[in-house]
C-alpha positions as CSV (number, residue, x, y, z in Angstrom):
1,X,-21.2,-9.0,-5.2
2,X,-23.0,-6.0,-3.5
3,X,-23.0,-2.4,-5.2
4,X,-23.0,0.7,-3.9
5,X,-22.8,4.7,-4.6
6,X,-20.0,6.4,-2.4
7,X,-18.2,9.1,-2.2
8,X,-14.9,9.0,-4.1
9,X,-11.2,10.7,-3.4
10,X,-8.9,9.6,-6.2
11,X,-5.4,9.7,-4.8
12,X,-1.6,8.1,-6.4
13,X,-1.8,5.5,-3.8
14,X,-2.3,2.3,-3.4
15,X,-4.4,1.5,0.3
16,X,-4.5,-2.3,1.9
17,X,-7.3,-3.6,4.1
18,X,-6.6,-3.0,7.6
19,X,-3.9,-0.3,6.6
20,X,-4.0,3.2,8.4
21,X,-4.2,6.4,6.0
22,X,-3.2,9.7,7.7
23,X,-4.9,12.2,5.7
24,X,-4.6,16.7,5.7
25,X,-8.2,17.8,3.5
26,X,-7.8,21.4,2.2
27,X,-9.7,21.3,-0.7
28,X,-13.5,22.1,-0.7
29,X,-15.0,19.2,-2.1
30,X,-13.1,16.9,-0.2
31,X,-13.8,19.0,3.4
32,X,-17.3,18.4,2.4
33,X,-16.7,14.3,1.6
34,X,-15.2,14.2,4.9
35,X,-17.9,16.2,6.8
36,X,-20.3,14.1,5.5
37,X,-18.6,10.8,6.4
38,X,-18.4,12.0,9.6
39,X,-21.9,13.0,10.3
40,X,-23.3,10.1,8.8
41,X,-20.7,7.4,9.9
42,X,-20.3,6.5,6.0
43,X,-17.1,5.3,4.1
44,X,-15.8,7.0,0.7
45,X,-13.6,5.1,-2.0
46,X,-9.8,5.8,-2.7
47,X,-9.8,5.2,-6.9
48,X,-5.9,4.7,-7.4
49,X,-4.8,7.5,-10.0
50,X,-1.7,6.8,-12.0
51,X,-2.1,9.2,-15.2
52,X,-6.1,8.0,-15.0
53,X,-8.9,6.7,-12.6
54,X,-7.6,3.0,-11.9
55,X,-10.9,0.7,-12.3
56,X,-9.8,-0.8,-8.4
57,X,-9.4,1.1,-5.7
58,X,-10.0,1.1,-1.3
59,X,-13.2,1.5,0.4
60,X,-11.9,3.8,3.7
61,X,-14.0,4.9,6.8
62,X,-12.7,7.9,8.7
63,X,-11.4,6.6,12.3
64,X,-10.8,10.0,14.0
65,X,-11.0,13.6,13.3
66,X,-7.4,14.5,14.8
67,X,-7.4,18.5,14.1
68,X,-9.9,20.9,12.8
69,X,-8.5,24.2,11.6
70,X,-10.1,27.9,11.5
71,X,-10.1,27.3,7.8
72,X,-12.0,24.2,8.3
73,X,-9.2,21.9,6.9
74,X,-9.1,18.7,8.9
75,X,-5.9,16.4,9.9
76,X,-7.5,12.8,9.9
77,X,-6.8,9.0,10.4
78,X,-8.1,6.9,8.6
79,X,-8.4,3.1,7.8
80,X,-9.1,0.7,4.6
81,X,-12.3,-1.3,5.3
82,X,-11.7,-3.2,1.6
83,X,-11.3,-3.2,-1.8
84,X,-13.7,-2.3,-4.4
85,X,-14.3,-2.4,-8.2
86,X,-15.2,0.9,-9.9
87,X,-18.7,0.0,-12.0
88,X,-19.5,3.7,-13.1
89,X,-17.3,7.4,-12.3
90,X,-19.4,10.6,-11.6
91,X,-17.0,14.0,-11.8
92,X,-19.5,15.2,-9.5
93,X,-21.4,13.2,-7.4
94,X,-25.1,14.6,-7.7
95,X,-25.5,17.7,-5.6
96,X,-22.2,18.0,-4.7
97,X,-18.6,19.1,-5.1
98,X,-17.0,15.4,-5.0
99,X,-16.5,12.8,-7.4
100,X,-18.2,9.6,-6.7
101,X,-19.5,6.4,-8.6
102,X,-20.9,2.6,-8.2
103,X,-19.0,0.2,-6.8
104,X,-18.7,-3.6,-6.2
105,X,-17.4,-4.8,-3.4
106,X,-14.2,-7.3,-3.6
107,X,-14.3,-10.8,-1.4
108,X,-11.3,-11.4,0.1
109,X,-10.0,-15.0,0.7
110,X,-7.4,-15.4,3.3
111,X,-5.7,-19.1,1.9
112,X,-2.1,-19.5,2.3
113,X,-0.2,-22.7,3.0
114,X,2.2,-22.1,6.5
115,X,5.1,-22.9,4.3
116,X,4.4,-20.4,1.8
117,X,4.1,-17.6,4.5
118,X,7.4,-18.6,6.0
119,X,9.0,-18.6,2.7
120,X,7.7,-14.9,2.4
121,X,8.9,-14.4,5.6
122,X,12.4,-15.7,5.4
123,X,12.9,-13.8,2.1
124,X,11.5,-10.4,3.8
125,X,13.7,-11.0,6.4
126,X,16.7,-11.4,4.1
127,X,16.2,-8.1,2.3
128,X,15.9,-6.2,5.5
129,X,19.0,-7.6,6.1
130,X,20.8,-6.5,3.0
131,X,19.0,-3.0,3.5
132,X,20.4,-3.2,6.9
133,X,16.7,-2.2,8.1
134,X,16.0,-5.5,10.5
135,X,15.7,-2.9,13.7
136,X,13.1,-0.8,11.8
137,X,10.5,-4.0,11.3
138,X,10.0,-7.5,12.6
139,X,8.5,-9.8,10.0
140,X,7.7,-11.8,12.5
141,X,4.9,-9.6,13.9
142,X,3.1,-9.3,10.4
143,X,0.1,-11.4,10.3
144,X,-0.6,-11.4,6.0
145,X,1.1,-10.3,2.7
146,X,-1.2,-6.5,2.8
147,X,0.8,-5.8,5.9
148,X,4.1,-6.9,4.4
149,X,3.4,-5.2,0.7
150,X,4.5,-1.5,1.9
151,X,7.3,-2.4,3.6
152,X,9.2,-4.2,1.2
153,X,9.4,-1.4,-1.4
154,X,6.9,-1.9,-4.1
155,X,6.2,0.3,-6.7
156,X,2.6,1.9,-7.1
157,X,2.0,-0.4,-10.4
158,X,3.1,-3.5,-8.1
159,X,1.1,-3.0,-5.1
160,X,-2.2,-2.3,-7.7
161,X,-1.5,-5.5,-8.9
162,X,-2.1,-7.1,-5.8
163,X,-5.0,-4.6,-4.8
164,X,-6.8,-6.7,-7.8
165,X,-5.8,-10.2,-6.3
166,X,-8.7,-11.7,-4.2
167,X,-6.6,-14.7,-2.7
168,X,-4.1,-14.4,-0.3
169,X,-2.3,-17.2,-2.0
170,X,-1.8,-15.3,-4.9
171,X,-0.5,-12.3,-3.8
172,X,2.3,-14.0,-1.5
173,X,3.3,-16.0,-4.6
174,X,3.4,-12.4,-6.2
175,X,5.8,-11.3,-3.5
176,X,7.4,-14.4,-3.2
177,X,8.4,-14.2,-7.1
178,X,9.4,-10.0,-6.7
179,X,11.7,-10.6,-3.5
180,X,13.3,-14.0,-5.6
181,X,14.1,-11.2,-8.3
182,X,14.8,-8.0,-6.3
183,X,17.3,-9.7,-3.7
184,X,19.8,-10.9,-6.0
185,X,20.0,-7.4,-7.8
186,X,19.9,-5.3,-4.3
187,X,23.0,-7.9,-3.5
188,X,24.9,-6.4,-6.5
189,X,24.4,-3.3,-5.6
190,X,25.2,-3.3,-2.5
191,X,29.1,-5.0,-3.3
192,X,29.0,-2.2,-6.2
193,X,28.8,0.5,-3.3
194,X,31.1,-1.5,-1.4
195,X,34.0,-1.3,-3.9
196,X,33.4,2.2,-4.9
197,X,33.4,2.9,-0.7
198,X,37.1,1.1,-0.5
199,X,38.4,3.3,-3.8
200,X,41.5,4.8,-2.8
201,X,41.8,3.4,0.2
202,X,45.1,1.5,1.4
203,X,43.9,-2.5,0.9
204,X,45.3,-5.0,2.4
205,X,44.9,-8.6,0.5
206,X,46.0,-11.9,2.0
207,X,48.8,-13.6,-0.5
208,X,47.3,-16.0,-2.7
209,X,48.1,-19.6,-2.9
210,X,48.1,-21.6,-6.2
C-alpha cells in the first residue's frame, strides 16, 4: 500500500469513489486547504467524524472552483478519487491552519457475480417502490453498490461500514442483507399509515363468506 501526507477536512459524512461532493469553504484553514489544492492540482482527505476522527475516510480532488466570493469563501464541486486509511492525525498540518496526517491508500476490487447485482437491483427497485420514489431513480442506470449506497437510505454508521469493505462482493452482500431487513419493516409501516389514513372514514367491506 502506498502512503502519503495530505491535507485533511474531517466532515459527518460518508463520500464514495466516483461520488460528487458540493462543497461552501468559509472557514480560514479550509480556504487555504482549498487554495492550495487548487494551485497545485493536489487532493485532501475527508476523515468521517461521528463524535471522533473515523480511522477511514475519502481521498477528494477539487473538480471546479464554481464561485469565489469578496470574502474569499469558495462554492466548489468536488469528487472522491478513493478511499484511504488514516496511519497518523496532525491538528495542524506543519505550517499551516489545516489538519492533515499519513495515509494508506485502499485497493478496491470490483468482483461481483451478475446474479448478485440483479438481486441488489431487484430489491432496490422494490423499495423505491414501496417509497413510491421509482420516478426519482432508475436502478437500472447504476453501474455498482457506491452509486446505489446513498440512495437507498443508509445511516452514516452503515455507509462507513462499507467505506472499510475493499470488495465489491462484500458490500452488495451488505446491502443485499439491509434491504432483506429494511423492506419488510418499511411494508409495515406503510399499511400502519394506511389504516390510520382510512380512520374515520366511511368503509366499505365486501360480505364475508364462510
Amino acid at each position: 500500500m502506498s502512503t502519503k501526507y495530505i491535507p485533511f477536512f474531517p466532515l459527518k459524512m460518508v463520500a464514495f469513489p466516483g461520488e460528487q461532493v458540493n462543497l461552501h469553504i468559509f472557514e480560514p484553514r479550509y480556504k487555504q486547504l482549498v487554495n492550495e489544492c487548487l494551485e497545485n492540482d493536489s487532493t485532501f482527505g475527508i476523515p468521517v467524524f461521528n463524535g471522533t476522527i473515523m480511522e477511514y475516510g475519502s481521498e477528494m480532488k477539487v473538480t471546479r472552483l464554481i464561485k469565489r466570493y469578496e470574502s474569499g469563501e469558495m462554492d466548489i464541486y468536488t469528487q472522491c478519487v478513493g478511499v484511504f486509511k488514516k496511519v497518523s492525525f496532525d491538528e495542524q498540518a506543519p505550517g499551516k491552519l489545516y489538519a492533515g496526517g499519513m495515509v494508506e491508500s485502499v485497493e478496491q476490487t470490483y468482483d461481483h457475480s451478475h446474479s448478485q447485482w440483479q438481486e441488489l437491483k431487484v430489491l432496490g427497485k422494490e423499495l423505491l417502490e414501496l417509497l413510491k420514489m421509482e420516478e426519482e431513480l432508475d436502478v437500472e442506470l447504476l453501474a455498482n453498490s457506491f452509486e446505489l449506497a446513498h440512495k437507498l437510505g443508509l445511516s452514516l454508521e452503515q455507509e462507513y461500514d462499507m467505506l472499510q469493505m475493499t470488495h465489491e462482493s462484500q458490500r452488495q452482500e451488505y446491502m443485499i442483507n439491509h434491504l432483506r431487513r429494511a423492506i419488510p419493516l418499511i411494508r409495515e409501516m406503510e399499511t400502519a399509515k394506511e389504516k390510520i389514513r382510512m380512520n374515520g372514514h366511511f368503509q366499505h367491506h365486501d360480505p364475508l363468506n364462510f
